[in-house]
N, C-alpha and C positions, 0 to 999 in steps of 0.2 A: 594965304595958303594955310592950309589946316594940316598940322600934324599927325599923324596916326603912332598910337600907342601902342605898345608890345604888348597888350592884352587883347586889343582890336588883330594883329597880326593874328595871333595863334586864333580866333576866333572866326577869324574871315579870311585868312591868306595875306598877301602882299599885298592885294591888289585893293581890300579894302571894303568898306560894308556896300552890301547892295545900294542903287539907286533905282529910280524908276527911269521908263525910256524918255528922252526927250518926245516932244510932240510929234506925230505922226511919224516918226523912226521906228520903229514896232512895226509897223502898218505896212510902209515902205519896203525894209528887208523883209519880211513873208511875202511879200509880191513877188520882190526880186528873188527868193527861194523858191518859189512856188513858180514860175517861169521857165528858172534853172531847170527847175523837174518833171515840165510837164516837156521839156523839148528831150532829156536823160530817157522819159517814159514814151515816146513819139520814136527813139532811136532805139531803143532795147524791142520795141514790137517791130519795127522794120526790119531787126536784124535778125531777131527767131522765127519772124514768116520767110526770111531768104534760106533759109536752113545751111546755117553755118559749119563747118565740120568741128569738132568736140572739141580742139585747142579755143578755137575764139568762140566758141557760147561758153566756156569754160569763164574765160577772161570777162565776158560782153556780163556772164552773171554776178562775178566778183565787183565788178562796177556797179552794177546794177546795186546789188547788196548794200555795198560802202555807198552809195548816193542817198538810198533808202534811210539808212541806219542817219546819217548827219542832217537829213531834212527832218526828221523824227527830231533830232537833237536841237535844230534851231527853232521848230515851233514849240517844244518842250521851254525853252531860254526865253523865249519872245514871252509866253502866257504870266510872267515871274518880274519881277524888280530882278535887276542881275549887277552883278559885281564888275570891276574891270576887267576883272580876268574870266570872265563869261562875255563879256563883249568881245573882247578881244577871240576866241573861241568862237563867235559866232562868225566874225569877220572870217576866221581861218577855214570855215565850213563851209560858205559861200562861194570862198576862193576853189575850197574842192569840186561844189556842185560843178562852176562854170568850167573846171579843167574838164574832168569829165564827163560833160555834154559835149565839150569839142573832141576828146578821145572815142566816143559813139559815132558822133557825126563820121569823124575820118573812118572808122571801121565802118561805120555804113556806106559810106562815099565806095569804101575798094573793095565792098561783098555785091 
């Protein structure tokens, strides 16, 4: 196990110098991101052709937004060597996509 020095901390964080991705890990999560968003993108148009009233296209674009903004943000992290605490960051953005593709679904499911 390799130590990490308190000049490597302040330089990279806790988490450590970047690495590169394992073999087709990279490749992998942007599919799974890119799935995530194309069913987010499939639910955000079915639910502004139903014409929803102002409270939920309010919400339905707030989602929208945040889905948009973190997919930006994992293919941003995928193109790079990333650190653990960018891994771990991408993991957590994923988890986001797929919450909310199931919160669209269900609002589509009851509009």
């Amino acid at each position: 196990m390799q130590q990490v020095q308190s000049r490597e901390w302040r330089r990279f964080g806790f988490g450590g110098p970047p690495e590169p991705w394992e073999r087709d890990a990279s490749r992998d999560l942007d599919r799974l991101a890119t799935s995530y968003f194309l069913d987010i993108l499939d639910s955000h148009h079915a639910i502004v052709a139903a014409g929803p009233d102002a409270a939920v296209r309010t919400r339905v674009e707030d989602l929208f937004a945040t889905a948009t903004r973190h997919k930006h943000e994992i293919d941003y992290t995928l193109r790079h060597w990333a650190t653990p605490v960018e891994r771990v960051r991408v993991e957590d953005r994923l988890g986001s996509l797929m919450r909310t593709g199931r919160r669209l679904r269900e609002i589509r499911d009851t509009t």
